[in-house]
CHARMM internal coordinates of N, CA and C (Angstrom, degrees):
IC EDIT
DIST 1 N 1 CA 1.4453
DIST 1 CA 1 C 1.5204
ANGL 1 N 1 CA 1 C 109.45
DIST 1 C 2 N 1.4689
ANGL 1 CA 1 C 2 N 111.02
DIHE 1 N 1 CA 1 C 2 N 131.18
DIST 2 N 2 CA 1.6678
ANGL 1 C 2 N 2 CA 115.21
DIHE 1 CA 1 C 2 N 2 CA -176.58
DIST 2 CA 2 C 1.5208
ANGL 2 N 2 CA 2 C 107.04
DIHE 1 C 2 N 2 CA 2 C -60.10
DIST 2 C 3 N 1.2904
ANGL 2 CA 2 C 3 N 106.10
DIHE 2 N 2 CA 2 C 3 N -57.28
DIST 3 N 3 CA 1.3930
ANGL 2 C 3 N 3 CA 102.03
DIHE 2 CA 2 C 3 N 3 CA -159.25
DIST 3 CA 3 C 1.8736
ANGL 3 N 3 CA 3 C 103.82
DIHE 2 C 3 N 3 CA 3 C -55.22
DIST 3 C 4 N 1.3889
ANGL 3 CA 3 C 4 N 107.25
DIHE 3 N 3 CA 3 C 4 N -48.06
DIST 4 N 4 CA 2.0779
ANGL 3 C 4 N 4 CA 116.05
DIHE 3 CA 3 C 4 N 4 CA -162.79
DIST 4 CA 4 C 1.6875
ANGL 4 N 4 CA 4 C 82.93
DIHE 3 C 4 N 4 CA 4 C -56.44
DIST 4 C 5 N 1.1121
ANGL 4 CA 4 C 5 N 135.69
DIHE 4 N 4 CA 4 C 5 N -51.87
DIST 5 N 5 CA 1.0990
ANGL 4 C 5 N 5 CA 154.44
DIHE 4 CA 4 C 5 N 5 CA 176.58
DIST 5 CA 5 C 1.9138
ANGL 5 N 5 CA 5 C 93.50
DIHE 4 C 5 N 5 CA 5 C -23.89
DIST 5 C 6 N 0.9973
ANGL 5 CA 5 C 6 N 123.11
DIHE 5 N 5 CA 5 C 6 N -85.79
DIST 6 N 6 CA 1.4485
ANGL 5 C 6 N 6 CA 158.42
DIHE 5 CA 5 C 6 N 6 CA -178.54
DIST 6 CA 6 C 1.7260
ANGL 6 N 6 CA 6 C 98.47
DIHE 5 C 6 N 6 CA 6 C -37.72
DIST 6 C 7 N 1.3375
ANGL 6 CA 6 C 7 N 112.70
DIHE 6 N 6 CA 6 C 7 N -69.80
DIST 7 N 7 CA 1.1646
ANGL 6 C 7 N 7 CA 130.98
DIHE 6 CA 6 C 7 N 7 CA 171.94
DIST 7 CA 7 C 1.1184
ANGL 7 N 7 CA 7 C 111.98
DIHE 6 C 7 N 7 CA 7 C -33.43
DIST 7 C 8 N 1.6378
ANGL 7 CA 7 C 8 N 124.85
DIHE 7 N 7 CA 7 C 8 N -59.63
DIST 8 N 8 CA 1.2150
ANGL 7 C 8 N 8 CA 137.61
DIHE 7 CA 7 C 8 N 8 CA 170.67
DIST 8 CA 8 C 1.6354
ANGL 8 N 8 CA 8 C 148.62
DIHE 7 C 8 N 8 CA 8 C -44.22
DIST 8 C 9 N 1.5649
ANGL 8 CA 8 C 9 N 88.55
DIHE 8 N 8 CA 8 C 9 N -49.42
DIST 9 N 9 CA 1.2865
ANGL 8 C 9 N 9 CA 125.95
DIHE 8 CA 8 C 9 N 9 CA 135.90
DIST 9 CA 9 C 1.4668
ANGL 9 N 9 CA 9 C 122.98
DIHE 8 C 9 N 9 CA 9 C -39.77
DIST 9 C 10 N 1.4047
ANGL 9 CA 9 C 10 N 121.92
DIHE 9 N 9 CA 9 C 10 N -68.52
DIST 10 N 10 CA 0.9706
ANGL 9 C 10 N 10 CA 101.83
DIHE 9 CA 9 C 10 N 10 CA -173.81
DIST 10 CA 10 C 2.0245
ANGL 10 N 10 CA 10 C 135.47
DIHE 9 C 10 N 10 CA 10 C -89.16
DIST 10 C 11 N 1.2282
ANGL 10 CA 10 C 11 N 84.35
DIHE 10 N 10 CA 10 C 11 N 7.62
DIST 11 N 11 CA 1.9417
ANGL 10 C 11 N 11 CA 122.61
DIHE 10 CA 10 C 11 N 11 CA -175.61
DIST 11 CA 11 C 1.8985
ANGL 11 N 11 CA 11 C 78.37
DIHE 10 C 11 N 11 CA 11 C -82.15
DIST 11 C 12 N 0.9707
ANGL 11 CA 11 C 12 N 100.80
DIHE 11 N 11 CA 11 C 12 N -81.90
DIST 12 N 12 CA 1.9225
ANGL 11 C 12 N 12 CA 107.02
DIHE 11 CA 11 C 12 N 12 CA -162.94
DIST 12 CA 12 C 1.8019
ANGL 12 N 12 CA 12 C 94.91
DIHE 11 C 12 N 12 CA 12 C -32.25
DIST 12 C 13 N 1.3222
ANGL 12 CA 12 C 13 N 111.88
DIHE 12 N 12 CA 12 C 13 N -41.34
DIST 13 N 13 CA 1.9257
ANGL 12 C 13 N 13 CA 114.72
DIHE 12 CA 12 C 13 N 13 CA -164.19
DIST 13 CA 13 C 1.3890
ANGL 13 N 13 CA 13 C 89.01
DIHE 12 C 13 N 13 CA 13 C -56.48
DIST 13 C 14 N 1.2897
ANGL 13 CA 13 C 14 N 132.04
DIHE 13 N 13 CA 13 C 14 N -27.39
DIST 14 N 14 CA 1.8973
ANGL 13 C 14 N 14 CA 119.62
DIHE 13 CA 13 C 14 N 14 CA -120.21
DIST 14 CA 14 C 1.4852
ANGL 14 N 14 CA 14 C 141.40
DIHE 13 C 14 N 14 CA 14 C 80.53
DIST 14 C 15 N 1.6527
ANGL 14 CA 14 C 15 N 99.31
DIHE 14 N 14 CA 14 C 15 N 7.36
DIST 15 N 15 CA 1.6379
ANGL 14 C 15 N 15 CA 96.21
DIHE 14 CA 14 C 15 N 15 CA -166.72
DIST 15 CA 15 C 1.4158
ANGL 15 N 15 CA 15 C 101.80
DIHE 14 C 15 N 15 CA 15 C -101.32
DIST 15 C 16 N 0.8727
ANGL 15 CA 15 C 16 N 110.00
DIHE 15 N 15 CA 15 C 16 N 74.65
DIST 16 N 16 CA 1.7831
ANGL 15 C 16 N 16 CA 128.49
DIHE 15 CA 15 C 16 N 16 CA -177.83
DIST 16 CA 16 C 1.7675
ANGL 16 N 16 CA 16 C 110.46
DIHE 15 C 16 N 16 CA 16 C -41.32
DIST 16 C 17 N 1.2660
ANGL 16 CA 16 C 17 N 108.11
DIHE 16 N 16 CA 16 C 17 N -60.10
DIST 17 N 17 CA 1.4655
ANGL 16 C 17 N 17 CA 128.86
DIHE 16 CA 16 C 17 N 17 CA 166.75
DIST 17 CA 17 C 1.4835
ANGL 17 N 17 CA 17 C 105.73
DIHE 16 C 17 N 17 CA 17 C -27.96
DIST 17 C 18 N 1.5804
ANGL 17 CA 17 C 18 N 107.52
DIHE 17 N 17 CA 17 C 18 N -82.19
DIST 18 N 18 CA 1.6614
ANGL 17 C 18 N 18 CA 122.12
DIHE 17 CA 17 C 18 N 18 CA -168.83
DIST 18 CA 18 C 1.3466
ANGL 18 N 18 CA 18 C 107.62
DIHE 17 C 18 N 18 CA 18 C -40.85
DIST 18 C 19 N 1.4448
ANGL 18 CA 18 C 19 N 98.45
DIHE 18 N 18 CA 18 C 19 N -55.51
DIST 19 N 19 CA 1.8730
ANGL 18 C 19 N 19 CA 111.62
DIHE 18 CA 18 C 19 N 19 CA -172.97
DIST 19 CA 19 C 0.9757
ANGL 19 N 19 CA 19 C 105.88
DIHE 18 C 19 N 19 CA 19 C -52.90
DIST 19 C 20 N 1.7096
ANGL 19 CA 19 C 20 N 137.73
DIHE 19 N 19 CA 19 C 20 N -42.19
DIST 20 N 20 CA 1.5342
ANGL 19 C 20 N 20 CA 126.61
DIHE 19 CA 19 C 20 N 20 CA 179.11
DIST 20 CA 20 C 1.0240
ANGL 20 N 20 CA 20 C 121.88
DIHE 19 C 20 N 20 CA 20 C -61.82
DIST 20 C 21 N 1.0895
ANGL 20 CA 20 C 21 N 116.39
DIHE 20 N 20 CA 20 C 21 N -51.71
DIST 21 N 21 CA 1.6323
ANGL 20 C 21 N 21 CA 129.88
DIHE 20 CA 20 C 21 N 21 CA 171.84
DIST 21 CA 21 C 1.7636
ANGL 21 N 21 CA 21 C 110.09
DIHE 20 C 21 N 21 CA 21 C -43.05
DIST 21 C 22 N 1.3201
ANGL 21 CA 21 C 22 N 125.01
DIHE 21 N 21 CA 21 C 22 N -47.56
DIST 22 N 22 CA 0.8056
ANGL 21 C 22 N 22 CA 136.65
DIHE 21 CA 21 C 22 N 22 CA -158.85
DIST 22 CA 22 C 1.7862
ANGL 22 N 22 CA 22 C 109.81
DIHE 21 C 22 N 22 CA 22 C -81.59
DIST 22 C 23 N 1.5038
ANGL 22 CA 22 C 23 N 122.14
DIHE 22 N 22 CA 22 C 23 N -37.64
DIST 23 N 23 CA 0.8444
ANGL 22 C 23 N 23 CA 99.26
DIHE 22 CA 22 C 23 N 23 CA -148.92
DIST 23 CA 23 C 2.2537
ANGL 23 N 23 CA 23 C 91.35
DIHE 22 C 23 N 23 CA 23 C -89.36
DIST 23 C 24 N 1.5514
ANGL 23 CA 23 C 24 N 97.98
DIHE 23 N 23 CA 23 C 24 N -14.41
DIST 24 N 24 CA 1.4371
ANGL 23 C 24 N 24 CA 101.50
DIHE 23 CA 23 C 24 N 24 CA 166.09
DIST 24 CA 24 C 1.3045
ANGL 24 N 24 CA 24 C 125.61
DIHE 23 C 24 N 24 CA 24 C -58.55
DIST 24 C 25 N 1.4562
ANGL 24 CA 24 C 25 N 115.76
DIHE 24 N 24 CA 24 C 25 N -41.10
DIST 25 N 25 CA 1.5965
ANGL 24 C 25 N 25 CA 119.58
DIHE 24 CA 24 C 25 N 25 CA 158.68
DIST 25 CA 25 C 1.5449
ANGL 25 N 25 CA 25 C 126.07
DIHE 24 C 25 N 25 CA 25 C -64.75
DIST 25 C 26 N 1.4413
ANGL 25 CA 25 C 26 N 114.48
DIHE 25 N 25 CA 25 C 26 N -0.14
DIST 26 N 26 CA 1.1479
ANGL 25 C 26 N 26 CA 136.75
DIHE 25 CA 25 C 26 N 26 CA 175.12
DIST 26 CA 26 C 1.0983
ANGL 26 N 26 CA 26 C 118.51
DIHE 25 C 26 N 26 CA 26 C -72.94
DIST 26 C 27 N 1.3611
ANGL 26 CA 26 C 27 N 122.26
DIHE 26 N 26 CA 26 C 27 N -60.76
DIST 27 N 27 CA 1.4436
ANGL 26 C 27 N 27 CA 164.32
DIHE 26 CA 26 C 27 N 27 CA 158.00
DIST 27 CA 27 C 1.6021
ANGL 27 N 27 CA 27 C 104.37
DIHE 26 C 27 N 27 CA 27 C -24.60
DIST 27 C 28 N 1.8724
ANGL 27 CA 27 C 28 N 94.47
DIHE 27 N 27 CA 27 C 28 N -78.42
DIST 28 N 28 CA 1.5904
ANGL 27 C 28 N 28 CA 107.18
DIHE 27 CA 27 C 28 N 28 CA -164.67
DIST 28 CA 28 C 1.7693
ANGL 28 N 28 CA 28 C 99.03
DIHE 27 C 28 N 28 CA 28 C -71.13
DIST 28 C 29 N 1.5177
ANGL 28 CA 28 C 29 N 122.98
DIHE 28 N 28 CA 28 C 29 N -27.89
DIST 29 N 29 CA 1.2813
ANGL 28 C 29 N 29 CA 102.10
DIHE 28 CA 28 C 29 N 29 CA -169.02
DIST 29 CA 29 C 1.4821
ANGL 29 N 29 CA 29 C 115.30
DIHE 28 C 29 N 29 CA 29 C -96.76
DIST 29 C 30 N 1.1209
ANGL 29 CA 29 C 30 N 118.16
DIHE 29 N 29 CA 29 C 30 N -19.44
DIST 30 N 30 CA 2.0051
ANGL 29 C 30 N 30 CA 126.60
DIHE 29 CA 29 C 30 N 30 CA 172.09
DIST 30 CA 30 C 1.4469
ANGL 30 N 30 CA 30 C 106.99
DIHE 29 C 30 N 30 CA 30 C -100.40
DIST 30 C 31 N 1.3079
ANGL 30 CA 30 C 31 N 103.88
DIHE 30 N 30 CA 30 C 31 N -138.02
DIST 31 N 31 CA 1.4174
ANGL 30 C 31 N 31 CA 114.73
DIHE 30 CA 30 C 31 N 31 CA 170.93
DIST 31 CA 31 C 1.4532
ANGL 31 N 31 CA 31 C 150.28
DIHE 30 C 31 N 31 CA 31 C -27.25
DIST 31 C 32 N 1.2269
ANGL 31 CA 31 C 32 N 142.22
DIHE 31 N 31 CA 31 C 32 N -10.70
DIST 32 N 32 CA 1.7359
ANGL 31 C 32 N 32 CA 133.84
DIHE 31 CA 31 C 32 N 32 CA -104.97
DIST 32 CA 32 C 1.7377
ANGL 32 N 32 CA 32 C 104.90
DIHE 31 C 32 N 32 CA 32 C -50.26
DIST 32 C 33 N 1.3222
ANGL 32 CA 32 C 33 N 116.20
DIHE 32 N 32 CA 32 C 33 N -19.26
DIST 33 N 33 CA 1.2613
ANGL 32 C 33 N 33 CA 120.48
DIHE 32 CA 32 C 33 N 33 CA -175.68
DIST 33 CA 33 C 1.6852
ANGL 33 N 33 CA 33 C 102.66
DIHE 32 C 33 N 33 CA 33 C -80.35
DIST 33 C 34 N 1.0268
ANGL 33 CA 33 C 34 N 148.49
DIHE 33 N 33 CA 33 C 34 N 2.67
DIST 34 N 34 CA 1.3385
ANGL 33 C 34 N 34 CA 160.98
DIHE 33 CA 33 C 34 N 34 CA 118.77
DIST 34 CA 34 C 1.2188
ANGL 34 N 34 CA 34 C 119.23
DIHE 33 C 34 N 34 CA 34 C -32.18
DIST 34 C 35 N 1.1118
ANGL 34 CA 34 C 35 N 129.62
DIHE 34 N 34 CA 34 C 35 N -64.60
DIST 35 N 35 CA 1.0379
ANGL 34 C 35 N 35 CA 153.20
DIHE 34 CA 34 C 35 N 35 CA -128.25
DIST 35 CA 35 C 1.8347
ANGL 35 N 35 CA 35 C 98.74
DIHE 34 C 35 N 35 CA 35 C -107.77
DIST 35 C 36 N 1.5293
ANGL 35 CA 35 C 36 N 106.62
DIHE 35 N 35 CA 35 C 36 N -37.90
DIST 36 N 36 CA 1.5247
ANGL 35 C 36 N 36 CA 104.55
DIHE 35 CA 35 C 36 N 36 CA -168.68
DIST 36 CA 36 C 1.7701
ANGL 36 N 36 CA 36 C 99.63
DIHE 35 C 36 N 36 CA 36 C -114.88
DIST 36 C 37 N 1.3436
ANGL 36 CA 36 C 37 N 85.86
DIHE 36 N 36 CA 36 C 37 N 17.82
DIST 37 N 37 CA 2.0734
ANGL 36 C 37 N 37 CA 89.92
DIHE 36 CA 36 C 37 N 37 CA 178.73
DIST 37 CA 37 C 1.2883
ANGL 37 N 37 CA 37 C 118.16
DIHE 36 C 37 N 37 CA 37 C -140.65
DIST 37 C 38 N 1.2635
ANGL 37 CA 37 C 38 N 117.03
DIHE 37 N 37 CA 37 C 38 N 0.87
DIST 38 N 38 CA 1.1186
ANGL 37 C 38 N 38 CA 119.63
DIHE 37 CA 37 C 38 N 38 CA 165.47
DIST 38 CA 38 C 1.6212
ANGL 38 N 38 CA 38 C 137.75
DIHE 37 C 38 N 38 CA 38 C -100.03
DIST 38 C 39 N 1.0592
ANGL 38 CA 38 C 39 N 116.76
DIHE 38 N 38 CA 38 C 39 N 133.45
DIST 39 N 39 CA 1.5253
ANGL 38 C 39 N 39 CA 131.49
DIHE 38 CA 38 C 39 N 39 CA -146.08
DIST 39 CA 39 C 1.3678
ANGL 39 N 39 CA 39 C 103.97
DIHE 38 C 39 N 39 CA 39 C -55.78
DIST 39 C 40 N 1.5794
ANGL 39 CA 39 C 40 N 110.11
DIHE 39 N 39 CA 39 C 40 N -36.90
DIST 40 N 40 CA 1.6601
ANGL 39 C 40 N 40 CA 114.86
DIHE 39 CA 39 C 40 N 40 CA -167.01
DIST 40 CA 40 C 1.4247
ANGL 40 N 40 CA 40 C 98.12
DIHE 39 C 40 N 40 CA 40 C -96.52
DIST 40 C 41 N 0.9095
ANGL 40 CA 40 C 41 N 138.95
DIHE 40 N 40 CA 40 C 41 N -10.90
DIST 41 N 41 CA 1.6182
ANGL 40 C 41 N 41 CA 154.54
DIHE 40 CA 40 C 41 N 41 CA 173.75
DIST 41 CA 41 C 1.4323
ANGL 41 N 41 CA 41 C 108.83
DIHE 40 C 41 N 41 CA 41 C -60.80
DIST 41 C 42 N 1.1596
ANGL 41 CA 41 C 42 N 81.41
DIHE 41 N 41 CA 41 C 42 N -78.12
DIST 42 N 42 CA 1.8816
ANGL 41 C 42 N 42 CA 103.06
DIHE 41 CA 41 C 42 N 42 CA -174.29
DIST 42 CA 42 C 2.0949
ANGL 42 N 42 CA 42 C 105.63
DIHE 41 C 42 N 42 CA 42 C -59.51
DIST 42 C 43 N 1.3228
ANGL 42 CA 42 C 43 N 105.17
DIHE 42 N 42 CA 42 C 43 N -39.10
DIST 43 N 43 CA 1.6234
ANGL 42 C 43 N 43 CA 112.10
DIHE 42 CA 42 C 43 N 43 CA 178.55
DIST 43 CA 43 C 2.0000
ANGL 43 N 43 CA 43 C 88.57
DIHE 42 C 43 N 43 CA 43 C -55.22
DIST 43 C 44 N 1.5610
ANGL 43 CA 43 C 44 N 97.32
DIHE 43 N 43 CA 43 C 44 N -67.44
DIST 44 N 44 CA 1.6933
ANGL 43 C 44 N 44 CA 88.42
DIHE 43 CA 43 C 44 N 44 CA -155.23
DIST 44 CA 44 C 1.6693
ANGL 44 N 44 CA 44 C 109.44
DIHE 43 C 44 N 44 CA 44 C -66.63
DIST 44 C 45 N 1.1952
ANGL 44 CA 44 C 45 N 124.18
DIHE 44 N 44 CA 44 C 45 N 26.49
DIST 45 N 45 CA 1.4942
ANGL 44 C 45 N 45 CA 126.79
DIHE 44 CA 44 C 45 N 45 CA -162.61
DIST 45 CA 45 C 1.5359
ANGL 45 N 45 CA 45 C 89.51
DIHE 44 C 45 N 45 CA 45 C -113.11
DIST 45 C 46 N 1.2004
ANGL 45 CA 45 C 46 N 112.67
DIHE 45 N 45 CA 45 C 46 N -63.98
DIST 46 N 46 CA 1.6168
ANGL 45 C 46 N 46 CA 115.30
DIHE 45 CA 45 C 46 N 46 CA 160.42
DIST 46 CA 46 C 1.2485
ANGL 46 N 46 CA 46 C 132.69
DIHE 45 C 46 N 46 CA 46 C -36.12
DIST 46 C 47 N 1.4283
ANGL 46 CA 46 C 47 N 122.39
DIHE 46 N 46 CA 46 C 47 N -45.77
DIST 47 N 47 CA 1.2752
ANGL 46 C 47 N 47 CA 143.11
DIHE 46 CA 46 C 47 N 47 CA 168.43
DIST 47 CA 47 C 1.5015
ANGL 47 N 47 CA 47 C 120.38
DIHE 46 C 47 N 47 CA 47 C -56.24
DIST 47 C 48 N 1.4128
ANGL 47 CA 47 C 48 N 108.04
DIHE 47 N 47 CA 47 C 48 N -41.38
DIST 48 N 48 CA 1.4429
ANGL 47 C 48 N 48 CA 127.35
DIHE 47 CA 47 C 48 N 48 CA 172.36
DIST 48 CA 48 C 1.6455
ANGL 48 N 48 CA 48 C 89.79
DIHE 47 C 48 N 48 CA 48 C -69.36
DIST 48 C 49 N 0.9452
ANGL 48 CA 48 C 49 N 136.16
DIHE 48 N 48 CA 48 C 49 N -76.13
DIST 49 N 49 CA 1.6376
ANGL 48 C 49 N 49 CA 141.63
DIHE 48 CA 48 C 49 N 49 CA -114.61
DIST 49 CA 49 C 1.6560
ANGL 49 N 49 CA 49 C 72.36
DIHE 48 C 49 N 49 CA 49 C -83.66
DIST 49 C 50 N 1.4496
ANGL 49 CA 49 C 50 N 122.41
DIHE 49 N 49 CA 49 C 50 N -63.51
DIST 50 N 50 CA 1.3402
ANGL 49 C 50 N 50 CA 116.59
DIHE 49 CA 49 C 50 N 50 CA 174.88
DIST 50 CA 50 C 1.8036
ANGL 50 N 50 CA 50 C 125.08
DIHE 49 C 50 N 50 CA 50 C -18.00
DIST 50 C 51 N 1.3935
ANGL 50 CA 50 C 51 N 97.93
DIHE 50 N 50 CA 50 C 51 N -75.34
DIST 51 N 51 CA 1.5124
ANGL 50 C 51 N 51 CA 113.32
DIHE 50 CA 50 C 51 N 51 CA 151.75
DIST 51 CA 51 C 1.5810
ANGL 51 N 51 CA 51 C 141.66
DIHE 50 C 51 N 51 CA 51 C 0.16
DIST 51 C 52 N 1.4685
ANGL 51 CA 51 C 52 N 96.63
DIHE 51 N 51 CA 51 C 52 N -67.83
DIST 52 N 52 CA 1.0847
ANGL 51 C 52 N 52 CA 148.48
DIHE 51 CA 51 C 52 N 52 CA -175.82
DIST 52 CA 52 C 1.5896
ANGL 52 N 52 CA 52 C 110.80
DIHE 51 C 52 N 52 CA 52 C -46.59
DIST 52 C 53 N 1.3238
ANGL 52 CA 52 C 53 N 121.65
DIHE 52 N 52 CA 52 C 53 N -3.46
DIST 53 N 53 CA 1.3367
ANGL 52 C 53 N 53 CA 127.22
DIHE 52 CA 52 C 53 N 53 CA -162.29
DIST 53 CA 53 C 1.8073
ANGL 53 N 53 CA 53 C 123.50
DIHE 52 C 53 N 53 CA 53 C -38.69
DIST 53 C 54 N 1.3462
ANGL 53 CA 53 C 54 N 104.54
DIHE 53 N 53 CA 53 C 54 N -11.11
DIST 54 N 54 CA 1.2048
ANGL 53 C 54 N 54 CA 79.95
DIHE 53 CA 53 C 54 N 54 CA -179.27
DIST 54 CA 54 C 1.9716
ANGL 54 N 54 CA 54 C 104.83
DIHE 53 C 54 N 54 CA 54 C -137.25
DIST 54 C 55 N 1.0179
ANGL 54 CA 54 C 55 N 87.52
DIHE 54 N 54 CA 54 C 55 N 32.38
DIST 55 N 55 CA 1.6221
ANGL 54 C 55 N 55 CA 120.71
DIHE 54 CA 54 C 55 N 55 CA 163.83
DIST 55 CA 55 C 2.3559
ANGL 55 N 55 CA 55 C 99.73
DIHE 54 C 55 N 55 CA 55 C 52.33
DIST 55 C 56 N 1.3887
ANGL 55 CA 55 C 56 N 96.20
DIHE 55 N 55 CA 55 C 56 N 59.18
DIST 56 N 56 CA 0.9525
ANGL 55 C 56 N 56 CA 118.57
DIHE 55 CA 55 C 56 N 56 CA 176.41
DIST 56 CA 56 C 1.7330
ANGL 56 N 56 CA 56 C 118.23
DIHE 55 C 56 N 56 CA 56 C -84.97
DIST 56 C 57 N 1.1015
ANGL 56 CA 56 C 57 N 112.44
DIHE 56 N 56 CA 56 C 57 N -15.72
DIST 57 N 57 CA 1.6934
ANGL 56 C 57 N 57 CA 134.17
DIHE 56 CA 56 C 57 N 57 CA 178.11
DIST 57 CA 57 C 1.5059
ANGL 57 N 57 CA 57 C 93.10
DIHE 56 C 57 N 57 CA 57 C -108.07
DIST 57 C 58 N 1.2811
ANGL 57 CA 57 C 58 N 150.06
DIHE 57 N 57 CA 57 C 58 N 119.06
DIST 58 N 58 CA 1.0911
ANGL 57 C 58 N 58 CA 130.63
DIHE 57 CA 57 C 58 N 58 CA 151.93
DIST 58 CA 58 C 1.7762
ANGL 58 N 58 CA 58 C 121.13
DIHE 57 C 58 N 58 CA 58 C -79.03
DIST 58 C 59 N 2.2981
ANGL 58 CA 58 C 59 N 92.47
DIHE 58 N 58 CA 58 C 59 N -35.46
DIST 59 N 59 CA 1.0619
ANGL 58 C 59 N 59 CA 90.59
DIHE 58 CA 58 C 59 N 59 CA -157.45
DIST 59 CA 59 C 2.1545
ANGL 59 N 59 CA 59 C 110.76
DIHE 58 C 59 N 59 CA 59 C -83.33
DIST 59 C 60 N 1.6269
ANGL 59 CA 59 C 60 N 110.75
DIHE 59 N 59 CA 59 C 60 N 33.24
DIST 60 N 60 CA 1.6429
ANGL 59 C 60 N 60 CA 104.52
DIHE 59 CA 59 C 60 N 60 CA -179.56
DIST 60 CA 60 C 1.9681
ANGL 60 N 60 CA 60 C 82.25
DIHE 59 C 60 N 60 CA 60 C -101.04
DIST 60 C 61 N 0.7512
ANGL 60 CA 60 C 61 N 114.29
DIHE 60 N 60 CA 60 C 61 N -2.28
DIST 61 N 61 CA 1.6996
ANGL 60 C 61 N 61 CA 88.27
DIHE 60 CA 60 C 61 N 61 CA 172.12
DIST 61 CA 61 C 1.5481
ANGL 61 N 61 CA 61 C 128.33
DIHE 60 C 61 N 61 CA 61 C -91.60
DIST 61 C 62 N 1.1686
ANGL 61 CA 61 C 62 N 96.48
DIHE 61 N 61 CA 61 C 62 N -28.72
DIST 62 N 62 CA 1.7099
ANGL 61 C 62 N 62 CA 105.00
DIHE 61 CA 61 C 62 N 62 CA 147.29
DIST 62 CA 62 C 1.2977
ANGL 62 N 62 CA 62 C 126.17
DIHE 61 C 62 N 62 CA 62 C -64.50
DIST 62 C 63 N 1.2168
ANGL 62 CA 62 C 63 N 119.02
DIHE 62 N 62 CA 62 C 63 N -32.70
DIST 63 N 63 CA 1.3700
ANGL 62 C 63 N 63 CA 112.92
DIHE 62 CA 62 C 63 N 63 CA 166.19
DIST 63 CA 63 C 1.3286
ANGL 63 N 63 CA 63 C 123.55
DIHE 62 C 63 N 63 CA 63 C -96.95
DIST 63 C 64 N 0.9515
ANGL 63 CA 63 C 64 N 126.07
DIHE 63 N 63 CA 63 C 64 N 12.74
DIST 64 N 64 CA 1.6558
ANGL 63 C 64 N 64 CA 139.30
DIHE 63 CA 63 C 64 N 64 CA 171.06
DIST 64 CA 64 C 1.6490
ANGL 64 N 64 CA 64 C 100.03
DIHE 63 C 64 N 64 CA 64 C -95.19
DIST 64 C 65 N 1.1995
ANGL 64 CA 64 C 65 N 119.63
DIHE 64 N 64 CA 64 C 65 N -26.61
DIST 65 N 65 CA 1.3953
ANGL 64 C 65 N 65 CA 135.41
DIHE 64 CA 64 C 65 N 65 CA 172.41
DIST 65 CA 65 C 1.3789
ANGL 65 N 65 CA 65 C 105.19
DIHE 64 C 65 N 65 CA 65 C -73.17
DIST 65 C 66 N 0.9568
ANGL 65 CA 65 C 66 N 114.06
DIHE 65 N 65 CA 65 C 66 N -70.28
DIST 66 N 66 CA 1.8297
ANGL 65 C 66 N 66 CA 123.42
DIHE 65 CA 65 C 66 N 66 CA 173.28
DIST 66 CA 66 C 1.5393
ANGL 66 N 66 CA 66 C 117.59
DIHE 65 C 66 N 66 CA 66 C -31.73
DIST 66 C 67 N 1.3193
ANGL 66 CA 66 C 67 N 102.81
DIHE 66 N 66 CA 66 C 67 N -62.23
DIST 67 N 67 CA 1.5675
ANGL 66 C 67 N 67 CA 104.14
DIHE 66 CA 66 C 67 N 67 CA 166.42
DIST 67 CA 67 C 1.4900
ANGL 67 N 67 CA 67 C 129.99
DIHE 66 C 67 N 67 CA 67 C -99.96
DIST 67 C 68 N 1.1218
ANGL 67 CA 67 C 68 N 124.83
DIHE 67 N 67 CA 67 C 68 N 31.69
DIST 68 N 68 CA 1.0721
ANGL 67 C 68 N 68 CA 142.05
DIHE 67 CA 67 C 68 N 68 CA 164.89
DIST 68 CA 68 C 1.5442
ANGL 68 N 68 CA 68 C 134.85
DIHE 67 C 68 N 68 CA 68 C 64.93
DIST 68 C 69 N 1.6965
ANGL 68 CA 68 C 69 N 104.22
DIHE 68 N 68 CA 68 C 69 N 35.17
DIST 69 N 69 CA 1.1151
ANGL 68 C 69 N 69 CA 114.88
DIHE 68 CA 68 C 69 N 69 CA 166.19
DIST 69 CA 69 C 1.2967
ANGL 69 N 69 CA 69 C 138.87
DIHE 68 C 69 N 69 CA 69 C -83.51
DIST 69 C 70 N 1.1180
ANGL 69 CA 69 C 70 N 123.24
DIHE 69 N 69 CA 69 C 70 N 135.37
DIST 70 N 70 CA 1.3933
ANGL 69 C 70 N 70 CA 125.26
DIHE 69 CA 69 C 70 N 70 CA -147.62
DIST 70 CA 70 C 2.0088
ANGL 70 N 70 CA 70 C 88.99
DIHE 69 C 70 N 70 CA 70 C -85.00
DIST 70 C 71 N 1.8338
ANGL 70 CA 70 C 71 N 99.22
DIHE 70 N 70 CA 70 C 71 N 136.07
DIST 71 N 71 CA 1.2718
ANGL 70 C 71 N 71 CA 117.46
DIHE 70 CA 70 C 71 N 71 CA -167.64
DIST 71 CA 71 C 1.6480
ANGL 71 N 71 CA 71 C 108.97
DIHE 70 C 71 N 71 CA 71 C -79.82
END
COOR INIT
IC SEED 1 N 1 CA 1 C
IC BUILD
């Protein structure tokens, strides 16, 4: 998938921001069943939300919810 692809990419740079954004537009614009079932998905969704320290993404905690990553 381009976009998880993208997401990934840009998590490995440091761009914590982009990647959040991204992997929600990921979601709503391809797959969502991708997105909330996949192993490397759900890892970098965690990783982000981890990240995330000062709760600048609101919308990866809903989706860490969605696919069932533990908060």
């Amino acid at each position: 998938m381009f976009r998880l692809d993208v997401a990934r990419a840009l998590a490995v740079c440091g761009r914590t921001e982009q990647a959040g954004i991204a992997l929600p537009a990921a979601e709503e614009q391809q797959a969502p069943e991708e997105i909330r079932s996949r192993t490397v998905a759900r890892n970098l969704i965690g990783e982000l939300v981890r990240r995330d320290e000062y709760g600048r993404l609101p919308e990866l905690r809903p989706l860490a919810v969605r696919s069932g990553v533990p908060l």
